[in-house]
C-alpha positions as CSV (number, residue, x, y, z in Angstrom):
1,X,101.5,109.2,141.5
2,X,99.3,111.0,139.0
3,X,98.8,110.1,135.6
4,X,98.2,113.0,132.9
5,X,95.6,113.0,130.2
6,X,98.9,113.5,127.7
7,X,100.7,110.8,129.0
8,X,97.5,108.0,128.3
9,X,97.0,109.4,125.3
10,X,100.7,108.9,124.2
11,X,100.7,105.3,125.8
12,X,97.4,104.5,124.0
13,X,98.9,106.0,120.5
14,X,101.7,104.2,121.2
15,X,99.9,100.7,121.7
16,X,97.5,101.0,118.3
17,X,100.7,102.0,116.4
18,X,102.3,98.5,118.0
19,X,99.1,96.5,117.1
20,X,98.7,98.0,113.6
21,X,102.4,97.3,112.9
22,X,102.2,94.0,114.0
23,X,98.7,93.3,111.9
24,X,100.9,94.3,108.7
25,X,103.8,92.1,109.1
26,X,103.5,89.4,106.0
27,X,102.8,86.1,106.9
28,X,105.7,85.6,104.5
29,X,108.6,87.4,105.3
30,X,111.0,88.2,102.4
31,X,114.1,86.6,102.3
32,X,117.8,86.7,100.3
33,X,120.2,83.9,99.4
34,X,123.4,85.7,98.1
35,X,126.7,84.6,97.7
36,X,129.8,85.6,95.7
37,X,131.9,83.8,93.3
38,X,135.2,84.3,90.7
39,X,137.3,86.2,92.8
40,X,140.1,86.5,95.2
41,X,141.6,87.5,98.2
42,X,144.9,89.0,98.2
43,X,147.9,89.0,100.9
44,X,146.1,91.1,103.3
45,X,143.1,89.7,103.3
46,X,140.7,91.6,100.7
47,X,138.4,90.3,98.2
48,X,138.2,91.7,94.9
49,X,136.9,90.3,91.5
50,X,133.9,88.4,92.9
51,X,130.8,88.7,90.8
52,X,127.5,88.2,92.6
53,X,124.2,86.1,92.4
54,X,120.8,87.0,94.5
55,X,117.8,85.7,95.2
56,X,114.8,87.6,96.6
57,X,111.8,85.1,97.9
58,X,109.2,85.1,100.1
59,X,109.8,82.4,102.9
60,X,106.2,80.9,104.1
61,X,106.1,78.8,107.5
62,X,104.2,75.7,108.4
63,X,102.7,77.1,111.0
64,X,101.7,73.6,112.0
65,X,100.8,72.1,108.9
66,X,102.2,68.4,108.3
67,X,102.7,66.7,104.8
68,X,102.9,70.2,102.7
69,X,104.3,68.1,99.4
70,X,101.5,65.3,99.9
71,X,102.2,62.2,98.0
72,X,101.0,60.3,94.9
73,X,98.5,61.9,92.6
74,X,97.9,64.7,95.3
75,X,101.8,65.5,95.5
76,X,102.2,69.3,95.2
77,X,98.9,70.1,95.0
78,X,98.8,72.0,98.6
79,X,102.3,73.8,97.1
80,X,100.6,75.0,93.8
81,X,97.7,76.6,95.2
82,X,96.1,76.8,91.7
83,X,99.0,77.6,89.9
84,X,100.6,75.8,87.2
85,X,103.8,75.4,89.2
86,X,105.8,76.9,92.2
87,X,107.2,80.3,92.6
88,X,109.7,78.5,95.3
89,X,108.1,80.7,97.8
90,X,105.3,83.1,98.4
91,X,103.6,86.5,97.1
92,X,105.8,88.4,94.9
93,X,107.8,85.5,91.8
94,X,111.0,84.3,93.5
95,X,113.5,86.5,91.5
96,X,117.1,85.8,91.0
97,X,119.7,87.8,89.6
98,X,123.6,86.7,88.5
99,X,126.5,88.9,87.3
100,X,128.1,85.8,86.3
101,X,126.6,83.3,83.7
102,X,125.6,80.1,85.6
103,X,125.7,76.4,84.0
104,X,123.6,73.9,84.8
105,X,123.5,70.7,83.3
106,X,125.5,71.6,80.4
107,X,123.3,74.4,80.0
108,X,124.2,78.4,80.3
109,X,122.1,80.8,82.4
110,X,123.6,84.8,80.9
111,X,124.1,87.7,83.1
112,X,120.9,89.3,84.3
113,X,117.6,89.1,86.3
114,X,115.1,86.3,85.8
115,X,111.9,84.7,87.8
116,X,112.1,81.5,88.8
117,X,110.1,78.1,89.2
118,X,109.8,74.6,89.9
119,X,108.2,71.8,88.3
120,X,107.0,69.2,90.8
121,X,105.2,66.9,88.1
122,X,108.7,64.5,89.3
123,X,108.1,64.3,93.2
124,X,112.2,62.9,92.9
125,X,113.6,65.3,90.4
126,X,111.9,68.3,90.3
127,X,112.3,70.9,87.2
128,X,114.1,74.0,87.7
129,X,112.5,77.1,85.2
130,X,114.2,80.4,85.3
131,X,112.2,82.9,82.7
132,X,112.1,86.3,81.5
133,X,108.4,86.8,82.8
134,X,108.5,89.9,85.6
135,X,107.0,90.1,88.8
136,X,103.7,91.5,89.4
137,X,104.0,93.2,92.9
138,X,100.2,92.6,93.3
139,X,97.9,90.5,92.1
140,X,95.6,92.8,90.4
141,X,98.5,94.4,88.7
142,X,98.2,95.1,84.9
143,X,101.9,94.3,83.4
144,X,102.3,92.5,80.2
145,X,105.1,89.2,80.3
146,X,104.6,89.6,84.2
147,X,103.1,87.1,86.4
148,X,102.0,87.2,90.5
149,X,103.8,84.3,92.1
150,X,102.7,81.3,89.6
151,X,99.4,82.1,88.3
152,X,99.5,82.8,84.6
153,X,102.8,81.1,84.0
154,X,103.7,79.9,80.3
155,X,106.7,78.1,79.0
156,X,106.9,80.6,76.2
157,X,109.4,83.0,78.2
158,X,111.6,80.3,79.7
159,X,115.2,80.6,79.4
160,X,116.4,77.7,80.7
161,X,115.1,74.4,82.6
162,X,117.5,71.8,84.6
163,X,116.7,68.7,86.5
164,X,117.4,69.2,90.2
165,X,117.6,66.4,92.6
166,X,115.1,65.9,95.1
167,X,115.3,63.8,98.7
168,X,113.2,63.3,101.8
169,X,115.4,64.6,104.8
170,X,114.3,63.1,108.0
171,X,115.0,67.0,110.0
172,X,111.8,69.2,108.9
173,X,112.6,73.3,107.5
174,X,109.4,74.8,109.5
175,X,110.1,78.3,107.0
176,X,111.3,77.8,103.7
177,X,115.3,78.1,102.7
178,X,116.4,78.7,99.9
179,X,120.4,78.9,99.8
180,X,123.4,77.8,98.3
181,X,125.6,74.9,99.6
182,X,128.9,73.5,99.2
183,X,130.2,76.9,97.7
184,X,133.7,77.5,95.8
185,X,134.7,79.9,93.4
186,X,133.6,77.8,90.8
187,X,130.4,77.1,92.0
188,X,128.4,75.1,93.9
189,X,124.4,74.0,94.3
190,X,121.9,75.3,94.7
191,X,119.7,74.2,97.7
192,X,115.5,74.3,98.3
193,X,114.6,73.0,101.4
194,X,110.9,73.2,102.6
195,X,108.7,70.9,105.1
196,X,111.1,67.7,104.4
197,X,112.2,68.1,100.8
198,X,115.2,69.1,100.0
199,X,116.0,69.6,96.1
200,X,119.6,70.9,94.5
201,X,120.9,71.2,91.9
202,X,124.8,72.0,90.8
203,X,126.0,74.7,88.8
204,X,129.1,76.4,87.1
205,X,129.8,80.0,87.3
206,X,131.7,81.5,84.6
């Protein structure tokens, strides 16, 4: 069986455009929490009045790597990078974004978009931030009040900071998860489980 010129050329095209697109996959796929609270179903079954809450974050993998958190005075140090504390993820700021206020700790988070952070100075009760600082969608980017994952980060936009609980769970997340557990239509927690930490923290919705 014969073989045109047209046909190798196709199948060649074909293989560099599979090799480029798998050289452009991020190492840190983007991932969404999302989950819907307040409403109701009615006597056939449909949902209506729920108000929703998102999170966008990148998700990185161990790819191998053992003891990510570290311990003692070196405890987060691999997790920071350089930064000044954690975007809970990779690349772009974790981003979250509510149509219902949120209460944690006694504290109310409004309707609306934020970044958010955690504080590792407290390897067993880590410090949730969520701020009005934007995302920079690249590093070089030139954008006032915005940051590129942590680097740059200030306290001087923070909305609100809660203590979230933090425990070492014998079953390892190889990607990162961020997600909420324990759900009603009050609320629930919400979960960050990396390596073997897992941190939550509960919250109202209103």
């Amino acid at each position: 069986m014969r073989i045109s010129r047209l046909s190798v050329g196709v199948l060649v095209l074909a293989l560099c455009a599979s090799v480029a697109a798998a050289q452009d996959r991020p190492l840190s796929p983007r991932g969404q929490a999302s989950t819907q609270v307040g409403g109701s179903f009615d006597s056939e079954g449909a949902y209506a009045g729920g108000k929703w809450i998102d999170i966008d974050y990148g998700r990185p993998i161990l790819r191998g790597r053992t003891d990510m958190f570290g311990e003692g005075a070196d405890y987060a140090t691999k997790i920071y990078f350089g930064a000044p504390i954690w975007r809970i993820g990779a690349d772009v700021t974790t981003r979250i974004k509510t149509e219902a206020a949120l209460v944690f700790d006694g504290k109310t988070l409004p309707p609306g978009e934020y970044s958010m952070f955690a504080d590792l100075a407290n390897p067993t009760a880590w410090t949730l931030a969520f701020s009005d600082l934007g995302p920079k969608h690249d590093f070089t980017e030139e954008k006032a009040n915005a940051v590129w994952g942590g680097y740059g980060y200030t306290t001087d936009l923070d909305v609100l900071r809660a203590t979230m609980t933090v425990a070492t769970h014998p079953v390892k997340a190889d990607q990162l998860i961020v997600t909420f557990t324990d759900m009603t239509q009050q609320g629930g927690n919400l979960t960050i489980w990396f390596d073997d930490q897992i941190a939550t923290i509960p919250f109202q919705a209103r």
